[in-house]
C-alpha positions in Angstrom: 16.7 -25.6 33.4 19.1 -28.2 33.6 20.5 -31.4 31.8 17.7 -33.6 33.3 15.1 -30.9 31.3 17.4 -30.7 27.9 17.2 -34.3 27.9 13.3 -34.4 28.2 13.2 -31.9 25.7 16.1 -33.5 23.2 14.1 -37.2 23.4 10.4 -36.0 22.9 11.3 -33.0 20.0 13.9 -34.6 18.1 11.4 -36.2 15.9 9.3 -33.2 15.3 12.0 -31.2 14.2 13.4 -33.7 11.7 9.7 -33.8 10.3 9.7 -30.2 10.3 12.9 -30.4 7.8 11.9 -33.2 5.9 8.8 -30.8 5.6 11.0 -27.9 4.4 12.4 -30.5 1.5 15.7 -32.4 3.5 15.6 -36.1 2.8 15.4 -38.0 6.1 19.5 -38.2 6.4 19.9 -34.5 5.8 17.2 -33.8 8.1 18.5 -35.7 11.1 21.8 -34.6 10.3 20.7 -31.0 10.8 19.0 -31.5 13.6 21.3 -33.0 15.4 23.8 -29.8 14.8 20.4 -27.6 16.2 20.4 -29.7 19.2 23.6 -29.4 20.0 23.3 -25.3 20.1 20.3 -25.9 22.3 22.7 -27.8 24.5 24.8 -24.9 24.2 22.4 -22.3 24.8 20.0 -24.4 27.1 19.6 -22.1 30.2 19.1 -18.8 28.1 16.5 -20.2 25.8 12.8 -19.2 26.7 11.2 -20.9 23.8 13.3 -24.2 22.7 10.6 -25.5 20.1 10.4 -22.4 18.3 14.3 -21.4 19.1 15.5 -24.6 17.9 13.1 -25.3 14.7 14.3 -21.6 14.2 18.1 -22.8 14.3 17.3 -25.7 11.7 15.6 -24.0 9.5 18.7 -21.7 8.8 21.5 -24.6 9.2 19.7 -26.4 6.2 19.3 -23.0 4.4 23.3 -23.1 5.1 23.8 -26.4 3.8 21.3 -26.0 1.1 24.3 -23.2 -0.7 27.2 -25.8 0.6 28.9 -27.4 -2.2 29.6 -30.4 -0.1 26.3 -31.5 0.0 25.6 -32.4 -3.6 26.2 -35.6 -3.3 22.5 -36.8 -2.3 22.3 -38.8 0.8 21.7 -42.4 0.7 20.7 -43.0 4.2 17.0 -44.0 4.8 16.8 -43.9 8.6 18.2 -42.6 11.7 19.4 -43.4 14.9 18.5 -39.8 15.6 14.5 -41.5 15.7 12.8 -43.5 18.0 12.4 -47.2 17.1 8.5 -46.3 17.0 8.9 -43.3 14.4 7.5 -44.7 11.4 9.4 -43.8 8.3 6.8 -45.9 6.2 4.5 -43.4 7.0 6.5 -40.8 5.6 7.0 -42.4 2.5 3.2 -42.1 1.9 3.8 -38.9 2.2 5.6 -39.1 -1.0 3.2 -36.7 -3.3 2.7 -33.9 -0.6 6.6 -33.7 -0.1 6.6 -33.7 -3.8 3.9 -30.7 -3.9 6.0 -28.9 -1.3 9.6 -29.3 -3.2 8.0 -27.7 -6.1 7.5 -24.9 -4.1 10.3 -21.9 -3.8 11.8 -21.9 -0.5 11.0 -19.4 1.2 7.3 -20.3 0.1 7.9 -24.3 1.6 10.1 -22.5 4.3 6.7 -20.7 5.5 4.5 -23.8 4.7 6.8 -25.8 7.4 5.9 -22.9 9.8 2.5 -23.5 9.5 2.4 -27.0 9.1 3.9 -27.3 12.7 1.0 -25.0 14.0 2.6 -21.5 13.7 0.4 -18.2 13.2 1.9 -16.1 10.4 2.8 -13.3 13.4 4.5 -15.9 15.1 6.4 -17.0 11.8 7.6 -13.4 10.8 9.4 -12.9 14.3 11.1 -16.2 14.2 12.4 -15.9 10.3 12.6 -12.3 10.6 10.1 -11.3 8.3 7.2 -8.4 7.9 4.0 -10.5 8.9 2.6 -9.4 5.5 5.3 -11.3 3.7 4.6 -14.5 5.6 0.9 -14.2 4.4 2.0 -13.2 0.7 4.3 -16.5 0.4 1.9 -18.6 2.4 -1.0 -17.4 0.0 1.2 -18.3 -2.8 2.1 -21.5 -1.3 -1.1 -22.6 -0.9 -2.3 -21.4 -4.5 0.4 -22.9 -6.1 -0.4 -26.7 -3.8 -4.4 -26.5 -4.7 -3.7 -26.2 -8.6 -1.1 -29.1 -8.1 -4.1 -30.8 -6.1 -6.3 -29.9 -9.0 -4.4 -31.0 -11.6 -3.5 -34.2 -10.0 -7.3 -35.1 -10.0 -7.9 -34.3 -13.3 -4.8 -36.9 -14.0 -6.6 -39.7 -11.9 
């Protein structure tokens, strides 16, 4: 694997993976901020990684947690897009995404963390190798995340 595949790779997951962040709780800036510093290990690392979607969301996922704990960063970001994105990526649509990303920042992290997972399509087997967790414990915050969303669901109904 060369540069000619990174690149491929770089143009066609960028998005995902900032989606993935924004799903973990980063606001847009944060999120394309962070994974910008994951691509740049997968540039790094490029010709010893079998499995750059998972290796890289894996790499995110603990930069943010990293920058989460940073005192530098609690000064919220004012930035509302990217040059990180496509001109077709359509933040609009994210913003009616408004109340789920709501649900989901209520949620611990670990819990949203694991929600993100399998948001993107990840079996909870597949999630404990890459977080390095017991498969049980991906199911136990998983079922909690999702209990914790459906009475938020619930609740919001009642309200409307």
């Amino acid at each position: 694997m060369g540069d000619a595949s990174f690149n491929a790779f770089y143009r066609s997951f960028t998005p995902t993976l900032v989606a993935f962040l924004v799903w973990q709780g980063a606001s847009l800036a944060d999120a394309a901020d962070v994974a910008q510093e994951a691509m740049i290990q997968a540039y790094q690392h490029w010709p010893s990684i079998c499995h750059p979607q998972a290796w890289t969301r894996r790499v995110a996922s603990r930069a943010y947690t990293r920058r989460l704990a940073s005192i530098e960063d609690l000064v919220p970001s004012v930035a509302i897009c990217s040059p990180l994105l496509p001109a077709e990526t359509d933040v609009a649509a994210w913003d009616q995404r408004h109340d789920v990303l709501g649900m989901l920042a209520s949620l611990p992290s670990r819990q949203r963390q694991v929600m993100a997972w399998t948001l993107d399509g990840y079996a909870p087997t597949e999630i404990a190798k890459e977080l390095i967790m017991t498969p049980e414990a991906v199911r136990t915050n998983l079922m909690k995340a999702r209990r914790s969303l459906a009475a938020q669901i619930s609740v919001a109904r009642v309200e409307s």
